[in-house]
N, C-alpha and C positions, 0 to 999 in steps of 0.2 A: 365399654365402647371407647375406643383410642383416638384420637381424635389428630390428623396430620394438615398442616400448611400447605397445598400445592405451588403456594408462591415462595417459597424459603428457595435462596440461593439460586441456582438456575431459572429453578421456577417453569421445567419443561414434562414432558410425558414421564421421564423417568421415574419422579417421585411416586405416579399413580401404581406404575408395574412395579415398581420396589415393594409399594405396601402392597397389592394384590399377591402379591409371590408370597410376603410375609405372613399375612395375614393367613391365606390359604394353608402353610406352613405349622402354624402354628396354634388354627385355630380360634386366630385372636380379630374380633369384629371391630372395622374403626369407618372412621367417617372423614372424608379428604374434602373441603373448600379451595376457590381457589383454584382449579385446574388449569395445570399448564397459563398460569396468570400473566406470566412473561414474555408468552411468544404472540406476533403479531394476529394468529383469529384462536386466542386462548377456545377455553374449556375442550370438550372431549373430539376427537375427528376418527373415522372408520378404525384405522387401526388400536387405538386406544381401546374402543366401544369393543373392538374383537378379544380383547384381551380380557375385558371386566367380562363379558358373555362366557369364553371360552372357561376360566377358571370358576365361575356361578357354575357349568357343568358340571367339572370337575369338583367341584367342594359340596353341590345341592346347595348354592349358597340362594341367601334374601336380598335383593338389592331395591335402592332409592334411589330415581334419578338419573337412572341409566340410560341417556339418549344422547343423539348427535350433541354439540353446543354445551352442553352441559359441565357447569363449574363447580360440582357437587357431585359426591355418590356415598351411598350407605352401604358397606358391602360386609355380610354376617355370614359366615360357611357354619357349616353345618361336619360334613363327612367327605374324606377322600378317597373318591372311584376312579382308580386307574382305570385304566382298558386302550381299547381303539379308538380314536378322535378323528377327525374328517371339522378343520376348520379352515373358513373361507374369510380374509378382510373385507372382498367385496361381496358380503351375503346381504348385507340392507343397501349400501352404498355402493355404486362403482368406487371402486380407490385403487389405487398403486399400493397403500401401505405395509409394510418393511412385516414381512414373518419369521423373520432372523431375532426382531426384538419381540416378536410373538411368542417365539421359542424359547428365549430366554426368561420372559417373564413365566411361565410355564415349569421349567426344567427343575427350577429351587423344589418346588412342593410333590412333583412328582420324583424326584430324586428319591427320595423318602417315602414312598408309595410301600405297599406292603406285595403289591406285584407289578411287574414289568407295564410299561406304556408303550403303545406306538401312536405315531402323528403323522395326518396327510395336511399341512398347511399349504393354504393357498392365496397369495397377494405379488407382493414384492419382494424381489431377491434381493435385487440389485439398484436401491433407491439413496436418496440422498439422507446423510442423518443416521443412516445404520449400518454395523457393521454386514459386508456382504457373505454369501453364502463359502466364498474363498475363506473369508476370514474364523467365521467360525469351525471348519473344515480341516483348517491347518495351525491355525492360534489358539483359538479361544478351547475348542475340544481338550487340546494335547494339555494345554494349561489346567485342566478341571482334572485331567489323567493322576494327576501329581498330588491332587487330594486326595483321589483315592476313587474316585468315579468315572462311568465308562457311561459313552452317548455314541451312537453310528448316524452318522447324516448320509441325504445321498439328493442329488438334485434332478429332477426330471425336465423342466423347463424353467429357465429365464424368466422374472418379471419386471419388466423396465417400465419406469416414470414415462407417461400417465398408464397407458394399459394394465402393466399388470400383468396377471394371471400367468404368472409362476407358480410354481409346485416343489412343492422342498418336502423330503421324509425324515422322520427322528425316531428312531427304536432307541427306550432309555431303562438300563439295569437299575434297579435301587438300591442303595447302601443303608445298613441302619445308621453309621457315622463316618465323618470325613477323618483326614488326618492331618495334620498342619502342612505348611509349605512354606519354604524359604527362599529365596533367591537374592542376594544382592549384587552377583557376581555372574554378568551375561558369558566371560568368555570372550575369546577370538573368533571374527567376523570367519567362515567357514565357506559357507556359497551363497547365492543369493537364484530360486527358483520364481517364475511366476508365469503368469498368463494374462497374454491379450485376445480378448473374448470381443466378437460382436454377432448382436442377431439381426437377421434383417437388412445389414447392413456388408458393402463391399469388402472381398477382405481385405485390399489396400490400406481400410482403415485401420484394421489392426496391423499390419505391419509396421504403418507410420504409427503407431502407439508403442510398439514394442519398440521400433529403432529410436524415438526421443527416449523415452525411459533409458536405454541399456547406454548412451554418448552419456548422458546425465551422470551416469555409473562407472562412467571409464578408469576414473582414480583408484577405483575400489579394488585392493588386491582379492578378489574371490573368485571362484568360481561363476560366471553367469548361464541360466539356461534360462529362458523363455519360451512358452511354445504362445503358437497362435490356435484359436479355437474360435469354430462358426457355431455360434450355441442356439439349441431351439428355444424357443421366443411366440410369444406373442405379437409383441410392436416391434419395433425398434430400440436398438441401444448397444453399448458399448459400454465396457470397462477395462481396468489394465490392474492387475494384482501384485507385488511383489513378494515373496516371503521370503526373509531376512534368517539364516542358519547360522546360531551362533553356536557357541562349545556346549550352554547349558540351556538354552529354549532358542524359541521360534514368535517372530514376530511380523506383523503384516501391516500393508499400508498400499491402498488403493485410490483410482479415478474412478470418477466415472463421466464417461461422455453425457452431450445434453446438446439443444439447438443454437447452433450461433460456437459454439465450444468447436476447438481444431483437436484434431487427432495429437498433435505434438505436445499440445498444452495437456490434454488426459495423462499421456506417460512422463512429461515433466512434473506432474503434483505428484506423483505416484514417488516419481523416484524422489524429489523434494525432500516429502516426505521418510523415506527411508535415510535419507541420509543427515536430518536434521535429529532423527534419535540415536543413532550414528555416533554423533557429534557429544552425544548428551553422556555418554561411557557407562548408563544407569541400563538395569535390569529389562524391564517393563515398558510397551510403548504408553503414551496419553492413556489409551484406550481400554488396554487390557487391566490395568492396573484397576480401574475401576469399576470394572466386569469380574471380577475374581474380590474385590471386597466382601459380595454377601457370604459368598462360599467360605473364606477364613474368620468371615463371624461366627459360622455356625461349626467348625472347626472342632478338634481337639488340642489344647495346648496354642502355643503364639507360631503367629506366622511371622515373614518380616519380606520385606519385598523395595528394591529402589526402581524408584521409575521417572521414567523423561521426564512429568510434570504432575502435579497437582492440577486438576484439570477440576472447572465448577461441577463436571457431574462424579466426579469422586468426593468431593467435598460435601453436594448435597446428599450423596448414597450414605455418609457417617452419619447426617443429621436423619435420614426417614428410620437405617438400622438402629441406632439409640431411642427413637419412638417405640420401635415394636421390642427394642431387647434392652434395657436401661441398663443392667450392669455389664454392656456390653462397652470392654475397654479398647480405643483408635487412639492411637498418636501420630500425628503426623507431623515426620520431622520435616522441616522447611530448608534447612543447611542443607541436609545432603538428600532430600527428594526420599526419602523412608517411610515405607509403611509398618507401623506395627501395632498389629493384631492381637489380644486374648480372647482365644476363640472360648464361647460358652460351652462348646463341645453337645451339641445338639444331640440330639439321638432318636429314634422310627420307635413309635409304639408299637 
């Protein structure tokens, strides 16, 4: 039994879905204190609790402790059953929360499945705190490509903070191993794509979203295209996506609308954002960089990756993967923003 800190470092959900990914993964039973200890109503909230339930499926795992509030869980798998999945954040709770980091905590152990997975998730697409369904779509996928793994998304509705009840689908091939990944070197800025999305809402909004983002962007010698989309929805809401075309990847950085929030302020963060990793000349946004750590741990051979920043949930992602993988070798250069990787070269029974 392994036994992880929810409070180390950030101290937020991540830690939990890291070790559930892991664990699942691997096979290996541990026990998390501490939940989410850092954020203002700590221990476990809907989307968490969907995550420890959804993989208990998937592994026939044994769990302690597994309820709303809860600053503890005992989680022991058992066996990994691929197959067809139908999972709901709000099946106990009504909740908004984020199926995108549903997916993700998910994707590690089915990756490695010995047959093919599909997923009907249902919560949040488009919430605060996770990457949105743009992002994974156009980012985070193409970036997993390059290990050597293939995932199909596809979105059927919108779930915007508080309602909800979006619908996101994942068909996932599984590889017995990954292969390493390099990047330190983004290339020249190429065009810049995206979309300003709202459901339920007038489309004036998103054109004043799309016009601050694209004035914000004016310096920028690229290509611009934008489109505008009325997307189906449950509630209300808005976002504004950009995705950044360099020589050698794709990187994204999003708003999202909310009450009291102006339409100009959404596509000002948005563009901000793009243009402050921009600025940074490194590989990798905050984001990606630390979403693509578990994958070059379990890797063949060393990966190396620069990126905008050392961000605390890259930092805690080395402390939960050296829990469950100990000769698992991270260096993190500080001077020039470098990740490097000795992947243990994992491999599918």
């Amino acid at each position: 039994m392994l036994f992880v800190d929810g409070s180390h470092l950030e101290g937020g959900g991540q830690i939990l879905r890291t070790s559930l990914s892991l664990s699942v993964l691997l096979r290996q039973p541990f026990e998390i204190k501490n939940i989410r200890a850092n954020r203002p109503n700590p221990g476990m909230r809907p989307q968490h609790l969907a995550a420890v339930r959804a993989l208990q499926q998937i592994a026939n795992a044994r769990i302690t402790d597994a309820y709303q509030h809860s600053s503890s869980l005992r989680f022991e798998p058992r066996e990994l059953n691929p197959g067809k999945f139908i999972f709901d954040v709000a099946s106990e709770t009504p909740s908004a929360g984020s199926v995108t980091l549903l997916f993700q905590a998910l994707l590690p152990a089915l990756a490695f499945a010995p047959q093919p997975s599909a997923l009907i998730l249902r919560g949040g697409t488009h919430v605060s705190w996770s990457p949105s369904y743009e992002y994974l779509q156009s980012v985070f996928l193409p970036a997993l490509k390059k290990f050597g793994l293939e995932c199909h998304l596809s979105i059927k509705k919108c779930g915007f903070y508080p309602e909800g009840g979006g619908e996101m689908h994942a068909s996932i091939t599984p590889v017995s191993s990954l292969q390493s990944f390099s990047l330190l070197d983004r290339g020249p800025l190429q065009s810049i794509t995206g979309v300003s999305g709202v459901g339920h809402l007038t489309e004036d909004i998103a054109t004043r979203q799309k016009s601050a983002a694209l004035n914000k962007l004016v310096h920028l010698s690229a290509d611009k295209r934008v489109s505008q989309n009325t997307v189906p929805s449950r509630g209300k809401g808005s976002f504004l996506f950009l995705n950044a075309h360099y020589a050698h990847t794709k990187e994204g950085f999003g708003s999202l609308g909310g009450r009291g929030k102006t339409a100009e302020r959404v596509g000002s963060e948005a563009a901000d954002a793009l243009m402050k990793y921009h600025a940074s000349n490194n590989a990798l946004d905050i984001h990606l960089a630390d979403q693509l750590l578990l994958y070059a741990a379990l890797a063949e051979g060393g990966s190396r990756f620069s990126c905008e920043a050392f961000s605390n949930h890259l930092r805690t992602n080395v402390y939960v993967l050296q829990r469950f993988l100990p000769k698992l070798e991270v260096e993190l250069d500080e001077s020039r923003k470098e990740v490097r990787v000795r992947g243990i070269g994992f491999h599918s029974k």
